[in-house]
C-alpha positions in Angstrom: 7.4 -0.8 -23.3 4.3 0.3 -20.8 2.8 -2.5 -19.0 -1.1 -1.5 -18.4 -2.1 -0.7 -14.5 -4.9 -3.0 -13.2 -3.7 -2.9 -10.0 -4.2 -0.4 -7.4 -3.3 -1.8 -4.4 -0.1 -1.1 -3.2 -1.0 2.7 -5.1 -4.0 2.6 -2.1 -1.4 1.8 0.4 1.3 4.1 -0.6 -0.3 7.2 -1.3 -2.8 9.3 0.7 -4.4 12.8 1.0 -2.8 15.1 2.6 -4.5 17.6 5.3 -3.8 19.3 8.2 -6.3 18.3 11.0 -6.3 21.1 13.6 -8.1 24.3 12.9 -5.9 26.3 15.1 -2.8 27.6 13.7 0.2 29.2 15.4 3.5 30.8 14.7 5.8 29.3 16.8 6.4 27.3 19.9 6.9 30.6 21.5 3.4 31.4 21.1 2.1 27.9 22.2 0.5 28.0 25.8 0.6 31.7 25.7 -3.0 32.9 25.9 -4.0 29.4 27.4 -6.5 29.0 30.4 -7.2 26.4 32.7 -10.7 24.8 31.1 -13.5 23.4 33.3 -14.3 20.0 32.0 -17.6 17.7 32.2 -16.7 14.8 35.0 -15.5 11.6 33.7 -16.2 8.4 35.3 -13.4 6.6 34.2 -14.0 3.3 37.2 -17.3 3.1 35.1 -16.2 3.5 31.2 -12.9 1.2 31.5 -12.1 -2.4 32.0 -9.0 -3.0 35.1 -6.2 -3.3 32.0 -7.6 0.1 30.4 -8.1 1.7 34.1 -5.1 1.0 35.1 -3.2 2.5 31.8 -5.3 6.0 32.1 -4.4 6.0 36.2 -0.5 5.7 34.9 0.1 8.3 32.5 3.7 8.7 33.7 7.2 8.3 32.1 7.7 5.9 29.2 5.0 3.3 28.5 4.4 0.5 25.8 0.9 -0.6 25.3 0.8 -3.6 23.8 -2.8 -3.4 22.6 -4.5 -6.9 20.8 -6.8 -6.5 18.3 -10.7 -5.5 19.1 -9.3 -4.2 22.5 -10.8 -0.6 22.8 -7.4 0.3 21.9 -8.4 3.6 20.7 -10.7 3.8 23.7 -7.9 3.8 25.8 -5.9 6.1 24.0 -9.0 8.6 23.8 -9.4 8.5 27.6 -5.9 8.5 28.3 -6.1 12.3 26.8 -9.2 13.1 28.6 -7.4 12.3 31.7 -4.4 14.6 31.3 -6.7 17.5 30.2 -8.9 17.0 33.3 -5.7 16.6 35.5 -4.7 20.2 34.4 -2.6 19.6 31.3 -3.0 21.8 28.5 -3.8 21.1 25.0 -0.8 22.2 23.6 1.3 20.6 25.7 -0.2 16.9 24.6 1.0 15.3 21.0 -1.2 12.9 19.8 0.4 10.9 16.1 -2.0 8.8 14.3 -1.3 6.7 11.4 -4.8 9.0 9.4 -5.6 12.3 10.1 -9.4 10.8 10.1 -8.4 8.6 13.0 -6.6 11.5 15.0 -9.9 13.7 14.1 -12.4 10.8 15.1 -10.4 11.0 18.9 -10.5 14.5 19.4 -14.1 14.2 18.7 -14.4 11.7 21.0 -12.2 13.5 24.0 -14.5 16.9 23.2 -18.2 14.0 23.6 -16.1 12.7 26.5 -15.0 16.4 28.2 -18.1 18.6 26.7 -16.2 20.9 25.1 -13.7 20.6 22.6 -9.8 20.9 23.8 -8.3 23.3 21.0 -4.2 23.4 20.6 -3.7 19.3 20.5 -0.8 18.6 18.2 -3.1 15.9 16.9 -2.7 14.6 13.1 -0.1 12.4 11.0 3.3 12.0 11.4 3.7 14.2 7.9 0.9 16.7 9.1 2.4 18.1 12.8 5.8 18.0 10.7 4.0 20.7 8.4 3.1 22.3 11.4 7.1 22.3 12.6 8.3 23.4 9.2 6.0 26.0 8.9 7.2 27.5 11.9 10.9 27.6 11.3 11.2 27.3 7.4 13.9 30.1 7.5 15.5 28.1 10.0 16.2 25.2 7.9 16.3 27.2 4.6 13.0 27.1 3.6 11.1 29.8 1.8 8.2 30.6 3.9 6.1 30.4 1.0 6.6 26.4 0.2 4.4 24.0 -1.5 4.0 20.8 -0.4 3.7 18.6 -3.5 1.3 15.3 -3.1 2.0 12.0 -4.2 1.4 12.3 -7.9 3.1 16.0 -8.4 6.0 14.4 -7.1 6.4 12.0 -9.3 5.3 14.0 -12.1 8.2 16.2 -11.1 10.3 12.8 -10.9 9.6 12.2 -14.6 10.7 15.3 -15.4 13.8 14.8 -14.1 14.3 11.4 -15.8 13.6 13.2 -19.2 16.3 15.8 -17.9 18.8 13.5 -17.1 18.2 11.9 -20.4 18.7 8.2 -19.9 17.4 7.1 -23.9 20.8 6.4 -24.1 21.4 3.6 -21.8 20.3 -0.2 -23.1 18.5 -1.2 -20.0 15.4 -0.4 -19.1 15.1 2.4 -16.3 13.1 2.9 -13.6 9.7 4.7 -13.9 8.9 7.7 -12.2 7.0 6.5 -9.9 9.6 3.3 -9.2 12.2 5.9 -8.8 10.3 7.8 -6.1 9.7 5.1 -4.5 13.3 4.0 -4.5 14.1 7.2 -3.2 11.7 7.0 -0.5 12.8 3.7 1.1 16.1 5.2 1.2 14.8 8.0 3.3 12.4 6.2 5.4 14.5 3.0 6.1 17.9 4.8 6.6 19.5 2.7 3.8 21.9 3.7 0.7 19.9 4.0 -2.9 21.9 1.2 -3.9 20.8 -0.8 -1.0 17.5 -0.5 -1.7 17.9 -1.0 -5.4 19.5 -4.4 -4.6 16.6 -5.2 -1.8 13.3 -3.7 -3.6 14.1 -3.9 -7.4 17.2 -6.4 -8.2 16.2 -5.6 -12.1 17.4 -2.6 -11.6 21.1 -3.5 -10.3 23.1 -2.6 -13.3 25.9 0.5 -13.1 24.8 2.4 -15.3 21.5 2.5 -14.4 22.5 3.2 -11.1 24.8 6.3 -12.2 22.3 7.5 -14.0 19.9 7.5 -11.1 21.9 9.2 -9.4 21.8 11.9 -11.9 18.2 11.8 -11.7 17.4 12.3 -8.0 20.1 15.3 -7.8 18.2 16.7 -10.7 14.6 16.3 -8.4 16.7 17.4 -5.2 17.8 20.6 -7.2 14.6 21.5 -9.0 12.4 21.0 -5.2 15.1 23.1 -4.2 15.0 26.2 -7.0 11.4 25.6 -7.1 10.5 25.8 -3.0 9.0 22.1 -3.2 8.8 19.7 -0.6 7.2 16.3 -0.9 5.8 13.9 1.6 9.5 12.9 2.8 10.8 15.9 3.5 8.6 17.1 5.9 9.7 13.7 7.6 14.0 15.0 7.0 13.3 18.3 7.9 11.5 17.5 10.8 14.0 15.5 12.1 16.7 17.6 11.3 15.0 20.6 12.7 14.8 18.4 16.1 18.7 19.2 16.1 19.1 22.5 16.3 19.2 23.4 19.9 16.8 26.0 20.5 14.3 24.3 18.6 14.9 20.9 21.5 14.8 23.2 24.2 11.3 24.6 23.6 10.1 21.1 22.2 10.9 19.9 26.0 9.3 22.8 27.5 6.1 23.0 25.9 5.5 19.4 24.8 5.0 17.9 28.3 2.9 14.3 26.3 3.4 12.4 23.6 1.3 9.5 22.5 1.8 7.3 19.5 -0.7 5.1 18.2 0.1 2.1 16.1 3.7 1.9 16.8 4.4 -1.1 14.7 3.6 0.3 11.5 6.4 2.9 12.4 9.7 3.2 10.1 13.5 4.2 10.5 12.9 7.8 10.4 9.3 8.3 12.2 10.9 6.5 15.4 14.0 8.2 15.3 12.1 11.4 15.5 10.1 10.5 18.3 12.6 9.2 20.2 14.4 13.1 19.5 11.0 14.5 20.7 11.1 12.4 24.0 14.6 12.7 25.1 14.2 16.2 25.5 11.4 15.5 27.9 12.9 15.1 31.2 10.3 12.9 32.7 10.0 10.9 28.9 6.7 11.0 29.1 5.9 9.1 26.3 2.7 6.6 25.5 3.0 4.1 22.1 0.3 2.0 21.5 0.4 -1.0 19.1 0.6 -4.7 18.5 3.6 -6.9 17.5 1.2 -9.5 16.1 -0.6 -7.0 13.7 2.1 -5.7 12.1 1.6 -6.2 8.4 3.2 -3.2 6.4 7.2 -4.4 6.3 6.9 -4.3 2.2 6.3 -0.8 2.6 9.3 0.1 4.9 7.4 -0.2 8.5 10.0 -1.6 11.2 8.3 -3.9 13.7 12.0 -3.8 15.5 10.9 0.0 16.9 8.0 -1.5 18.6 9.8 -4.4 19.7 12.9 -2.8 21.0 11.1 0.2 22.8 11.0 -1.1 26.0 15.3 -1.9 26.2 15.5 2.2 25.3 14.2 3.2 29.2 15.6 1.2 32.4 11.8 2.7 33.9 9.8 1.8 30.9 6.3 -0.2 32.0 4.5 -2.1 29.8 1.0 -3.0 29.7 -1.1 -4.9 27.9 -5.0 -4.9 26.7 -6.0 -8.6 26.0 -10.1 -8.2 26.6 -11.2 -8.7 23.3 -14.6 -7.0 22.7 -15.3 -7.8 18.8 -14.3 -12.1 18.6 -16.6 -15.1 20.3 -14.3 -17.3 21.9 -14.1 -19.9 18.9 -12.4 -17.2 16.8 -10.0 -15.7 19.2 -8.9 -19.7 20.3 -7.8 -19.9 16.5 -6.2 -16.4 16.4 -4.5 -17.3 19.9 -3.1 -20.3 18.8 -2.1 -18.9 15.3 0.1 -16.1 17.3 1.6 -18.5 19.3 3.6 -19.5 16.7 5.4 -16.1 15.8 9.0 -16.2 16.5 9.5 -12.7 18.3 6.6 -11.2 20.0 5.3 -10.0 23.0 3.1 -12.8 25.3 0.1 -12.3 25.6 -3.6 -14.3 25.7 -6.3 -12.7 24.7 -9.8 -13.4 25.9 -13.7 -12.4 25.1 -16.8 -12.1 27.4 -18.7 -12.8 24.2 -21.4 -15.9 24.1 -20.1 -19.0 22.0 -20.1 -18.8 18.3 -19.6 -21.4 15.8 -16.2 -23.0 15.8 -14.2 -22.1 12.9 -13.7 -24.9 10.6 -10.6 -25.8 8.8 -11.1 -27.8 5.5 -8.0 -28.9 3.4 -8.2 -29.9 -0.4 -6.1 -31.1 -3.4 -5.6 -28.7 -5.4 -7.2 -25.1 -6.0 -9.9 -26.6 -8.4 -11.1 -28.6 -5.6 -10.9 -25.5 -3.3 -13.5 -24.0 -5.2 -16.0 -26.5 -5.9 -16.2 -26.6 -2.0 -16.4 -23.2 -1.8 -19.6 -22.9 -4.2 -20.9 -25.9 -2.8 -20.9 -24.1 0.7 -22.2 -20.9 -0.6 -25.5 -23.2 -2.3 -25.7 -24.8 0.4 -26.3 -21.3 2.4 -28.3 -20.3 -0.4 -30.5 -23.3 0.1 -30.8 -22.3 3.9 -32.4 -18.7 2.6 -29.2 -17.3 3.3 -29.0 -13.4 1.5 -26.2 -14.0 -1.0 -25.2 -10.2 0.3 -24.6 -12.0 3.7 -21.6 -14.0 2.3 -17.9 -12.7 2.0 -15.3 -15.1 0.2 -11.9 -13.9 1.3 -8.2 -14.8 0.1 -4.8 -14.0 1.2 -3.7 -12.5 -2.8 -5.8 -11.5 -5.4 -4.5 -14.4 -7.8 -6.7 -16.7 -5.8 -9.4 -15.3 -7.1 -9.1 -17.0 -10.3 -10.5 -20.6 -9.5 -13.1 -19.1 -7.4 -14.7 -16.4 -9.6 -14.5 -19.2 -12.5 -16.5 -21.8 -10.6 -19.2 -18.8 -9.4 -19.8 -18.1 -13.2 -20.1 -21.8 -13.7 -23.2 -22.0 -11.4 -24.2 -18.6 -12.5 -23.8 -16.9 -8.4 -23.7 -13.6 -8.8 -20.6 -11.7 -6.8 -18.6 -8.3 -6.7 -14.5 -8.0 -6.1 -14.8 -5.5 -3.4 -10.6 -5.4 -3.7 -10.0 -4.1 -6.8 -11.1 -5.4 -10.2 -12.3 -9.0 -11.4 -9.6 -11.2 -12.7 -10.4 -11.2 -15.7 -10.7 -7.3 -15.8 -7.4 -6.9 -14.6 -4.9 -5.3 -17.2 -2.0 -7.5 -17.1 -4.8 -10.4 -17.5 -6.6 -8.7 -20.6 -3.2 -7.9 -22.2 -1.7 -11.9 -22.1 -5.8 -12.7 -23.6 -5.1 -10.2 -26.2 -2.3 -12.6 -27.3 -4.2 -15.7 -27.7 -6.8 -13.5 -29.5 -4.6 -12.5 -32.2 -3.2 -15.8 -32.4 -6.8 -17.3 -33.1 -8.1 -14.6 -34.8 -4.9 -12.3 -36.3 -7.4 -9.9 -38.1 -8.7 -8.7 -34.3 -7.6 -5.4 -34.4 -9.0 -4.6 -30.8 -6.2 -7.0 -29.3 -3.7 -5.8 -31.7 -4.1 -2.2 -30.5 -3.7 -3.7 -27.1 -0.5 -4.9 -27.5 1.0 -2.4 -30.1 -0.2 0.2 -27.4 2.0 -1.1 -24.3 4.9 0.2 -26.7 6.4 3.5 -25.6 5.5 6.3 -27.9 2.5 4.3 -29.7 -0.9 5.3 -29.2 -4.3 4.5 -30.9 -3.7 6.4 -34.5 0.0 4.3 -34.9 -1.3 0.9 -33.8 -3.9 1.4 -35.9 -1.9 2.2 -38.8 0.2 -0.9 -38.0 -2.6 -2.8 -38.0 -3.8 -2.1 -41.5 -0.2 -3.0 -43.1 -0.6 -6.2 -40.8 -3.4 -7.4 -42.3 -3.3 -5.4 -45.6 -2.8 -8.6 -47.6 -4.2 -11.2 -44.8 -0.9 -13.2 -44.6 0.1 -15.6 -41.7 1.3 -14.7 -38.2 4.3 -17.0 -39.6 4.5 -15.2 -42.7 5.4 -11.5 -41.4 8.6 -13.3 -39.4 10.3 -14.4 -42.6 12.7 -12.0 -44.8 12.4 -9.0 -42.2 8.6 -8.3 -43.8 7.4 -7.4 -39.9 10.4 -4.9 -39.6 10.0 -3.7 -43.5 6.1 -3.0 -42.8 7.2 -0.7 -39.7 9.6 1.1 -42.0 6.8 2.7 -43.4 5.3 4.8 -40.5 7.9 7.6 -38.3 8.2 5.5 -35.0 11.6 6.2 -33.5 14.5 3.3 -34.2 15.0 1.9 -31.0 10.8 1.5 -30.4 10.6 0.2 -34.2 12.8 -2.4 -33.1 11.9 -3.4 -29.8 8.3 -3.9 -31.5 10.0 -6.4 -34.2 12.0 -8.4 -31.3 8.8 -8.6 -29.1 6.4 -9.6 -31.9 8.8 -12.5 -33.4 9.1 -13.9 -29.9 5.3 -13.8 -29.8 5.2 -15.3 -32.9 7.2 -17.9 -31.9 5.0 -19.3 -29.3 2.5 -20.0 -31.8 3.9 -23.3 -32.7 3.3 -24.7 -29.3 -0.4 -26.5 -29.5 -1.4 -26.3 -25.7 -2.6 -23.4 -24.4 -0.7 -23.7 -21.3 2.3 -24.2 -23.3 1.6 -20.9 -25.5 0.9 -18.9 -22.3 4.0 -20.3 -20.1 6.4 -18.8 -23.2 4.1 -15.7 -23.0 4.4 -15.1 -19.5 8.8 -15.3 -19.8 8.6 -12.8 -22.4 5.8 -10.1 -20.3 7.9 -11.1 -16.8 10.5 -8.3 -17.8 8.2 -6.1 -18.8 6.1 -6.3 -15.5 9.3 -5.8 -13.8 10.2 -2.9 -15.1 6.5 -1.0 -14.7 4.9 -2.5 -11.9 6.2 -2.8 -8.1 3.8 -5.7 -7.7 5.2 -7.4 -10.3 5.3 -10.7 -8.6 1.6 -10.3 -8.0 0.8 -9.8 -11.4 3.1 -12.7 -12.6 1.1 -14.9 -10.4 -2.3 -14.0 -11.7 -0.5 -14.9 -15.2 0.4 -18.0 -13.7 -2.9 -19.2 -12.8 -4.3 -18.8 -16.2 -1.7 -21.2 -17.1 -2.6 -23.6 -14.7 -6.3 -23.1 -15.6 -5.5 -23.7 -18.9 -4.4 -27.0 -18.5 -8.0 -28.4 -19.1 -8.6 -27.2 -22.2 -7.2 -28.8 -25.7 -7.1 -25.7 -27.7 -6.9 -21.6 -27.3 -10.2 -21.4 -29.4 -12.0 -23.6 -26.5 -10.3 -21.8 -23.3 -11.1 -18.1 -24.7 -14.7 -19.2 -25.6 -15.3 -20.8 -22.0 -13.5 -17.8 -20.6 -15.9 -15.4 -22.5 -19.4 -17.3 -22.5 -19.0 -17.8 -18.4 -18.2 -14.1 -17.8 -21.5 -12.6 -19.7 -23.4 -15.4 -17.7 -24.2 -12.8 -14.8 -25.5 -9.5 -14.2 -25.6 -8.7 -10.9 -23.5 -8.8 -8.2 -24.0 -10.1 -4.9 -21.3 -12.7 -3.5 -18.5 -10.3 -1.7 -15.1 -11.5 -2.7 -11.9 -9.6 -1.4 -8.5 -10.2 -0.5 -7.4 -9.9 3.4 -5.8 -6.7 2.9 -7.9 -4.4 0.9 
């Protein structure tokens, strides 16, 4: 069974486009340097353009240094400068490696250095972790036993290629359910990047996976997609990472890494996993003098779900007995009210890095911390607020409501259609246009109106191997003779009517087992009590499809608890309904934190 995807958060944060950022193009390290000249640069007053804690930084470009940079502090400032300085103290381009966490970012600096220097300072190693180790592997693809002709597959070939190897492997014969393609990926990519064992990240990431033989037989599949990159010169994202550090071991490959690569600087250093900091710390041991910048914050470090290791940027300074640390705490974008809260809020984390952070900015309004009762009550004050702004001629476009999860939503976007305020989900979708929503409504649908074939097709169709034509099909035997939801679980008439049409075995009766559960929960009278039996019997299901599973169980959870107030399904799907074709436009932002 295919759970629909509404979702596509964590697909935002887990895949990206790939490009390489610098123009120029060489063949080796050999060549890097060669042709070079010493360029003439546009002065720089850097007393002028920095603050003393950004000064200081650029004047101190030596040996290995942790910037521990707080947000709104001109971090990238600081890093941009910090290149302009080595290229106007006579340090070549190529002899500088600048890794960004976006090859936008890492283009929007050079761009900055070139405004900064008046002329643009070709042969940076500037880009992505996964970009300069393109760079690397083109070089010395032989050397690691790469064709030279490679393709580097992107985030959806690779698991297109992933679900090839799952049908290869042919795992229809074990009872579990087994991992997607694209969950089986991602298991393999934690592995990689967080230096743990498959089954160790099958038993931290996706415990409903932690069964034997769904373990052997993943096995079986990731040799199969090992094999066919392998027969098929393919590399995905990871294996630039591997190759890259593997190629860091062979020696002649160290030894001109150490004598052309005289700077490397790091930005966002938190965000950084297992293998990314093992590599750079590779990089920089072969630098005599470890010149080596990384620029982050402990306190924004937000991407552990994903594998990032806020350890690396935490540890760093116990790796060099002459490592300096600095720290920018002038804040430049908060009024003192805010930064007060965020200061206090920090001071609470359990390993960090002190630091105070402070503002030159007038006085703003002082944050204001209201608690409630209950999420119902959360919302009424939040409409209240925005009429109240509304009242004061305040542009409804002016006014962002933001949440920590996108289940929160729920109460809010319920009590906007009740006062008819328009508003836009600038994270994703509406609740109510969310999938995994639409498919548990689709359920109380049938079971107040079993002749809607529009929400039979949307359940029929989360079945493997079912599409429009069969569910339709289904659905005229269904309702041929117009019999109860109760009737077609008696005397095996539900698995007799799918008897009829060619749907393979196993799916014929995974459709009867799933429908008679469903049927079950129609003899419960509350809504609440209908949807809590749904949600046990979809939880398994979002499991199985979804890495956010826990996120889309929630926003099935709050339509429970919403549900509460309402007496019958009939009541709750017409309020639902009638309040979302109340508006038209869209003004009101909504969006969770992390978009």
């Amino acid at each position: 069974m295919k759970v629909s995807n509404s979702s596509n958060k964590f697909r935002k944060l887990e895949e990206f486009v790939f490009e390489i950022y610098d123009e120029t193009y060489i063949e080796s390290l050999d060549d890097v340097g060669a042709a070079e000249i010493t360029e003439e640069y546009d002065e720089v007053d850097f007393k002028t353009d920095l603050n003393a804690e950004q000064l200081e930084i650029v004047n101190s470009i030596q040996g290995p240094m942790l910037i521990i940079a707080g947000a709104g502090s001109g971090k990238t400032r600081t890093i941009v400068y910090s290149v302009a300085k080595l290229l106007v103290s006579g340090v070549k381009p190529s002899e500088i490696m600048l890794i960004t966490f976006t090859n936008k970012a890492a283009k929007e600096m050079i761009k900055r250095v070139e405004a900064l220097l008046g002329k643009k300072p070709k042969g940076i190693w500037a880009g992505t972790f996964h970009s300069i180790a393109s760079r690397f592997l083109r070089m010395y693809a032989k050397t690691l036993g790469l064709k030279p002709n490679y393709t580097i597959m992107d985030e959806s070939d690779a698991k297109r290629l992933m679900k090839l190897s799952i049908e290869k492997a042919d795992v229809k014969d074990i009872k579990e359910r087994f991992p997607t393609s694209t969950m089986a990926k991602a298991i393999l990519s934690f592995s990689i990047n967080c230096n743990k064992t498959i089954s160790e990240v099958v038993q931290w990431k996706y415990k409903q996976f932690d069964h034997d033989a769904i373990f052997m037989k993943l096995r079986d599949v990731l040799k199969i997609y090992s094999t066919k990159k392998a027969e098929d010169s393919l590399v995905d994202f990871d294996d630039l990472l591997v190759f890259w550090n593997r190629l860091l071991d062979e020696r002649f490959v160290a030894k001109l890494v150490a004598k052309k690569i005289k700077y490397v600087l790091v930005d966002e250093y938190q965000d950084t996993n297992y293998i990314q900091d093992e590599i750079i710390n590779k990089i920089i041991q072969q630098n005599t003098e470890h010149n080596l910048m990384i620029v982050g914050d402990d306190s924004q470090s937000i991407y552990g779900f994903r594998g990032a290791n806020s350890q690396n940027i935490m540890e760093f300074s116990k790796r060099f007995d002459n490592c300096r640390v600095f720290k920018l705490t002038q804040n430049y974008r908060s009024v003192p009210e805010i930064l007060d809260l965020a200061n206090e809020s920090i001071m609470h984390n359990f390993s960090k890095y002190k630091k105070e952070m402070h503002t030159t900015r007038k006085n703003g309004m002082k944050p204001i911390h209201v608690s409630t009762e209950s999420d119902e009550y959360q919302a009424e004050f939040i409409v209240n607020m925005i009429n109240r702004l509304k009242f004061e001629e305040y542009d409804l476009d002016d006014i962002a409501v933001l949440y920590r999860a996108g289940y929160h939503s729920l109460r809010i976007e319920l009590e906007l259609q009740r006062y008819k305020i328009p508003y836009v989900v600038h994270s994703g979708v509406s609740f109510f246009e969310r999938a995994h929503v639409k498919d548990l409504l689709a359920h109380l649908r049938i079971i107040h109106n079993p002749q809607d074939e529009i929400s039979w097709s949307r359940i029929l169709t989360l079945f493997k191997g079912i599409g429009k034509k069969t569910s339709s099909k289904i659905f005229d035997l269904i309702s041929a003779k117009n019999h109860s939801l109760d009737y077609l679980t008696l005397d095996n008439h539900l698995f007799n009517i799918l008897n009829k049409l060619k749907i393979p075995k196993l799916v014929r009766e995974e459709i009867c087992v799933y429908l008679t559960k469903f049927f079950i929960s129609i003899k419960y009278n509350k809504p609440n009590e209908v949807i809590n039996k749904l949600i046990h019997q979809l939880r398994k299901y979002l499991e199985i499809q979804h890495e956010d599973w826990q996120d889309r169980l929630e926003d099935l959870k709050q339509i429970s608890i919403y549900s509460q107030n309402f007496d019958s399904i009939s009541i709750f799907l017409d309020s639902i309904t009638l309040n979302k074709s109340t508006f038209e436009s869209k003004k009101v932002g909504l969006s969770s934190i992390e978009i």
